[in-house]
N, C-alpha and C positions, 0 to 999 in steps of 0.2 A: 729449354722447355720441350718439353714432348708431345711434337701435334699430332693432336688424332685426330682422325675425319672417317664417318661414319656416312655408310651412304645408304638408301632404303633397299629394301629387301626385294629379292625377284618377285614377277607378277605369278601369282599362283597358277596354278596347272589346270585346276579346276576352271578356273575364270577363261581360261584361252579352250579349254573344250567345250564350255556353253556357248562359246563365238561362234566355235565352228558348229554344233549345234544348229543354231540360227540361221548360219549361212544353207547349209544343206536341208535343212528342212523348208527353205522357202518354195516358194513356187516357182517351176522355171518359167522364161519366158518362151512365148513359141516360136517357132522356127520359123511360122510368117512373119513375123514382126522382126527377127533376125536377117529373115533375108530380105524386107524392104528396107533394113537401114543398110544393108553391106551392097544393094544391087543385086543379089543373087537368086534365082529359084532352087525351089524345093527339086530332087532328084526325080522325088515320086511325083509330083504333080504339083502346082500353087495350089491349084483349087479344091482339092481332098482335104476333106474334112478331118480334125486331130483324131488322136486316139489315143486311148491312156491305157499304159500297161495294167494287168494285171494277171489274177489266175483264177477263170473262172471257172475250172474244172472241164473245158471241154476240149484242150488241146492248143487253141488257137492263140492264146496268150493276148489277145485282143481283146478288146471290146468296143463300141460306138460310145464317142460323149453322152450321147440321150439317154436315161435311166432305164433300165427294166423294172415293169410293173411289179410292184409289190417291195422291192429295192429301194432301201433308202441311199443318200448321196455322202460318201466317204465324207467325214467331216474336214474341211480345210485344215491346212499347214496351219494358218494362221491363227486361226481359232485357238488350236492346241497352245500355239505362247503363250495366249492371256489365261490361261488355266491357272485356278492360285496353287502355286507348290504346298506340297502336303509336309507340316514340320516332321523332322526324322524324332522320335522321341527315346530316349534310355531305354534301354529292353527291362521291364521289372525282372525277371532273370541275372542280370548282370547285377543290378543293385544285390539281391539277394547273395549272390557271390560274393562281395563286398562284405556285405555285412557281415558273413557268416566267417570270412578270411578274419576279419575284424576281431568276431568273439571268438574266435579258435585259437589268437595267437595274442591278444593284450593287446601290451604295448606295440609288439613287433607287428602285427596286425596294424595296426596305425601308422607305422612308420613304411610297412610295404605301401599302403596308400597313397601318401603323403608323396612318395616317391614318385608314386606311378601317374599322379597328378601333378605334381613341382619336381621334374626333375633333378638331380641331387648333380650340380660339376664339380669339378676339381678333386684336388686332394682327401681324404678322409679326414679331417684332423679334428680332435675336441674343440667345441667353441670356448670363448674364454682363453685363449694360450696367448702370450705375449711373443712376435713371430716379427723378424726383418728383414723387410721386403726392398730389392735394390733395383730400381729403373733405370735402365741404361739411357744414356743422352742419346733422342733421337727415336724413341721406342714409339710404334704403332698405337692406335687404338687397341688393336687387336692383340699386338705385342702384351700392352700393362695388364688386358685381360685376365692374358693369362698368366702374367705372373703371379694376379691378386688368387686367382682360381688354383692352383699352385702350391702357395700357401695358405690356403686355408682363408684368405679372408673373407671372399665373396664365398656365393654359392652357387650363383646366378647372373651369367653375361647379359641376360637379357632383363633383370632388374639395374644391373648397374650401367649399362646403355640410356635406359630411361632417366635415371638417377644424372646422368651427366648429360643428356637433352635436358631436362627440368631445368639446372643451372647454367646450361649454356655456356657447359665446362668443356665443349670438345676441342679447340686453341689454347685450351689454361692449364691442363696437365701438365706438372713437372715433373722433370727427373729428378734421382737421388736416392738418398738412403730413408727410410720410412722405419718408426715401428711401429705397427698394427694388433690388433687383438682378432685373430680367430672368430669368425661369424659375425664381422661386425656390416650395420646398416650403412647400404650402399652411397645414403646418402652422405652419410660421415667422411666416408672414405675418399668418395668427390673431393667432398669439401676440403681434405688436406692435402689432397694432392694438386689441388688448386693453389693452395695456401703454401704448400711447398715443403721440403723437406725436415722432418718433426727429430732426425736420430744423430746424435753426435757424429756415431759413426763417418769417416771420412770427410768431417770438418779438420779446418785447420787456422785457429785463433791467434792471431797476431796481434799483440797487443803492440801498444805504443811505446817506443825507445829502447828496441830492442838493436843490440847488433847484429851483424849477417853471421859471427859466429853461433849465437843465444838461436836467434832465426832457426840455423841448418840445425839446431838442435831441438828445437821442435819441432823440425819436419821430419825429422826421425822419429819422433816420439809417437806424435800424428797419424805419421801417414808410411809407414815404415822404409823411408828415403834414407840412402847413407849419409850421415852429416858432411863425410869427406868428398861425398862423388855431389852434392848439393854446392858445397864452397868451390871447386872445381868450377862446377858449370857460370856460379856467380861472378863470370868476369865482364864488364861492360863490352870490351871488343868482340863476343861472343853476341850480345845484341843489337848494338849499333846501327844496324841496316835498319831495323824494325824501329827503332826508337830512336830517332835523332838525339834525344835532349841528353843521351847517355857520350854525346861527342868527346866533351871537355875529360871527362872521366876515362874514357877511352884512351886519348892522347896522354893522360898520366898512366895509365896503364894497371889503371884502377879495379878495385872489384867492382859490388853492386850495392857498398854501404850508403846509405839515406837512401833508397829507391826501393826498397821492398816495402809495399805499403804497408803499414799497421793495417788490418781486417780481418774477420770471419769470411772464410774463401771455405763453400761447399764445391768438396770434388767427389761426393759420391756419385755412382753409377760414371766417372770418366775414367779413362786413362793414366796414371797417374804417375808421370816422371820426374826430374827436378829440371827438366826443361819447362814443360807443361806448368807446375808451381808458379818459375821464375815469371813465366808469359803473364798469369794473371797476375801478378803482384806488380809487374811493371806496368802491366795496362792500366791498372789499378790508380797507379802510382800517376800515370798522363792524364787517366779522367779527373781524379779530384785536384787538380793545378790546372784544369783547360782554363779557369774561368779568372787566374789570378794572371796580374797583367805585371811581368817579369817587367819589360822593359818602360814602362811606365816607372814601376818601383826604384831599378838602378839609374834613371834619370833623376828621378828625386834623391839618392843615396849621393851621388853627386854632385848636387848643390847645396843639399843640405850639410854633408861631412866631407867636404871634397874627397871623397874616394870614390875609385874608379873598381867595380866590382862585377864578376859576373855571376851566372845562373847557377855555375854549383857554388861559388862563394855562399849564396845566400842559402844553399841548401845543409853546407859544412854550419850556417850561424845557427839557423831553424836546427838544428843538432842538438848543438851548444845550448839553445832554449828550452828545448825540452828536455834536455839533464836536469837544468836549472830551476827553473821556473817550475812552479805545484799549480797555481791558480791561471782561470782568465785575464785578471787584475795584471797579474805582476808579467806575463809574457812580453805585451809593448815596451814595459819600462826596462826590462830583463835585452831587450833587443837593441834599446836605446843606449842600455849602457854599454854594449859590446860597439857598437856603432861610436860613439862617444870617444872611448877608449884607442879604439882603429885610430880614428881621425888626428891623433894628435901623437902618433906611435907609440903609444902606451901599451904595452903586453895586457895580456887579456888576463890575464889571474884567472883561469878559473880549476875548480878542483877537477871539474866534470871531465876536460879532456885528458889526462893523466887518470883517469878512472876506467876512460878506454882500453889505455896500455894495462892495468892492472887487473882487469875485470871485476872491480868492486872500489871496497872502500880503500881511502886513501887518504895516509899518514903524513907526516913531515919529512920524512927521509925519503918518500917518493916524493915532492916536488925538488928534489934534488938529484931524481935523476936525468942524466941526460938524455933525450927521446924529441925527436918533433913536435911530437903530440904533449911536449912538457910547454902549459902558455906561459908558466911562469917564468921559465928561460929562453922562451922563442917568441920574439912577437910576431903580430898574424894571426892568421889561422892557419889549423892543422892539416896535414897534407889530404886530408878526408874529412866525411860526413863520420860524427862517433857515434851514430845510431837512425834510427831512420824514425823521423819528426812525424809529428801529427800532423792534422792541416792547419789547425791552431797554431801551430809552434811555425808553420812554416806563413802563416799568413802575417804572424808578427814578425818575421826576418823580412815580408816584403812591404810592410807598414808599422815602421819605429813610433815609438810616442816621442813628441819633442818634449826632452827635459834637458836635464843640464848635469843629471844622475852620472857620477864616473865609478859610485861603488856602491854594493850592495850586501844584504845579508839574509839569509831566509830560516830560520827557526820551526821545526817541529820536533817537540818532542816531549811527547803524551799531550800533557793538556794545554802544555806550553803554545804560542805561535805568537812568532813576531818577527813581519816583512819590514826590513827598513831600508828606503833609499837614500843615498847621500851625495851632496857634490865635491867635498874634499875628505883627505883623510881624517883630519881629526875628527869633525862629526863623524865620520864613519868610525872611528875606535872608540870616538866616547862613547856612542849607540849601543856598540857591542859591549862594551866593558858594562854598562846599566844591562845590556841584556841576561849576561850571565850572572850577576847577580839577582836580578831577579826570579833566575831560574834556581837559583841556591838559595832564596828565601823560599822559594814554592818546596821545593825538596824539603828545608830544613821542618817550614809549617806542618807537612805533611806529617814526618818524623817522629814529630812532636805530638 
């Protein structure tokens, strides 16, 4: 965010020469009354009588305090303060100027006025333009000023000062990328920059169950980052210091797969590296798990399946679940059954991590090939996370539903849908044998 602080204006010039005004026009004190506070006499005598300069035409630059006859008495210092000031008023001469500037030149005539009354800042630009304006992290009051004035969108530092006094917007200013319209009300302008950044521009949308290769290829796309010098940087031993929880991944010698968080990450007006990226997405990735209690959950994993599992085991599962699982509904049961399956060494069947290795769909001769990441040949889990989970996908890998589910099946397709869980195989084949049938009656009805 970008704090501004705006401080009051110097005291006018005029104001400090009416002080001193005041000061000097008072009366002095005498020089008796000086020298009986200080102990001192007078040079010339104590007891001489004052005299007050003046010029009375005869040389002597004297006079006695006593009046001369006929003379009236200088009117006091004081007097003169309380005199009411006379208002200064527009010279009718200068109006007439005006007016006459006015009908000589039209329109132009109006807008010299306009000017010479509402100063005209910033840029020239026609109001009405659609214009993007990029505030750097960190920017002044004075800095966004002038960026707005710049581009065209204010007109006026000293309306839009006001405008962000009124809202008590001077700590709310953000940075980033903006787009603005040309002459727009100051108040608006506050208000989104308050509000925060309105422009794609140097967003970068990470949606859910992406891999780190899919990832470095929207940070290309994005934010023009190499995909290659991106996968490079994403190696856990390159963070480790900063992020403990990236240990276990470390010591395999792992990349950064399940830890780039799924988010909309604004990095307009920053810097923009794939170091910097990686930083927020892994802070990203610590805030939203501060509040889920790992070691609570693998205590329970423990007794409940006797397996003995740690912190990225459950982040390789939260993987596994959000390949798998579509709805809220089915994630716990979706986690219960990998759990389930662990507990009694049953390979994990699933498509999802063999779809890692393929980058898509996946056939019958790929669960036939040999690979780690094949569950149907390797039981376990896969040497990694196959994509980086929601915090749903990851909250059900650290809270299973208890069932008693070893298989599953999940159907979409078009109007079709049908989640079925089962505890042995043949329910689970008779299920599906009704399932597709039924999707062969919906097809044939349709047909028809």
């Amino acid at each position: 965010m970008a704090n501004t602080q705006y401080s009051g204006g110097r005291p006018s010039e005029s104001g400090t020469r009416q002080k001193r005004a005041r000061r000097e026009g008072a009366p002095r004190p005498s020089r008796k009354n000086d020298a009986s506070r200080t102990g001192e006499l007078n040079r010339t005598g104590a007891n001489q009588p004052q005299r007050a300069y003046t010029s009375d035409g005869n040389g002597s630059g004297y006079r006695s305090n006593t009046p001369r006859r006929g003379h009236k008495r200088h009117q006091p210092a004081h007097a003169a303060r309380h005199a009411k000031p006379q208002k200064k008023r527009f010279p009718v001469w200068g109006m007439l100027i005006i007016l006459l500037l006015v009908g000589a030149l039209g329109a132009g005539g109006v807008y010299l006025v306009m000017n010479i009354l509402h100063p005209y800042e910033g840029a020239r630009v026609e109001d009405g333009q659609q214009v993007t304006v990029v505030i750097p992290e960190g920017s002044s009051g004075t800095a966004i000023i002038q960026e707005l004035l710049d581009a065209g969108v204010i007109h006026s530092s000293k309306d839009f000062r006001k405008a962000v006094q009124q809202q008590n917007a001077d700590q709310s200013l953000r940075c980033g990328t903006y787009t603005f319209v040309t002459g727009s009300d100051p108040s608006d302008v506050v208000a989104q920059l308050v509000k925060g950044p309105n422009s794609s521009e140097g967003q970068l949308q990470v949606p859910e169950g992406l891999t780190l290769k899919k990832t470095a290829k929207l940070v290309e796309e994005s934010l023009g980052i190499p995909a290659k010098e991106f996968i490079k940087q994403a190696k856990a031993a390159n963070y480790v210091d900063d992020y403990p929880f990236l240990e276990l991944a470390a010591k395999s010698k792992g990349t950064l797969e399940g830890y780039l968080y799924p988010k909309t990450y604004d990095l307009s007006g920053k810097e923009v590296t794939a170091d910097t990226v990686i930083r927020l997405m892994l802070s990203q990735y610590q805030s939203e798990v501060a509040d889920l209690d790992f070691t609570e959950a693998k205590s329970h994993i423990a007794s409940q399946y006797n397996l003995k599992v740690n912190d990225y085991d459950i982040l390789k599962i939260a993987s596994i679940i959000e390949k798998e699982a579509i709805n809220e509904d089915d994630r716990p049961k979706v986690s219960s059954v990998f759990y389930n399956r662990l507990s009694i060494g049953k390979a994990l069947e699933s498509d999802a991590t063999m779809g890692y290795v393929t980058g898509g769909a996946v056939d019958a001769d790929d669960l036939k090939t040999d690979s780690p990441y094949n569950t149907y040949l390797y039981q376990g889990l896969p040497p990694t996370p196959i994509c980086s989970p929601s915090q749903w996908a990851i909250e059900a890998a650290v809270e299973p539903a208890d069932t008693n589910y070893y298989y599953f099946f999940i159907i979409e397709e078009g109007d079709y849908s049908n989640h079925t869980f089962s505890e042995t195989y043949e329910e689970h084949d008779e299920a599906y044998a009704a399932a597709l049938a039924e999707m062969a009656g919906d097809t044939k009805t349709k047909e028809d």
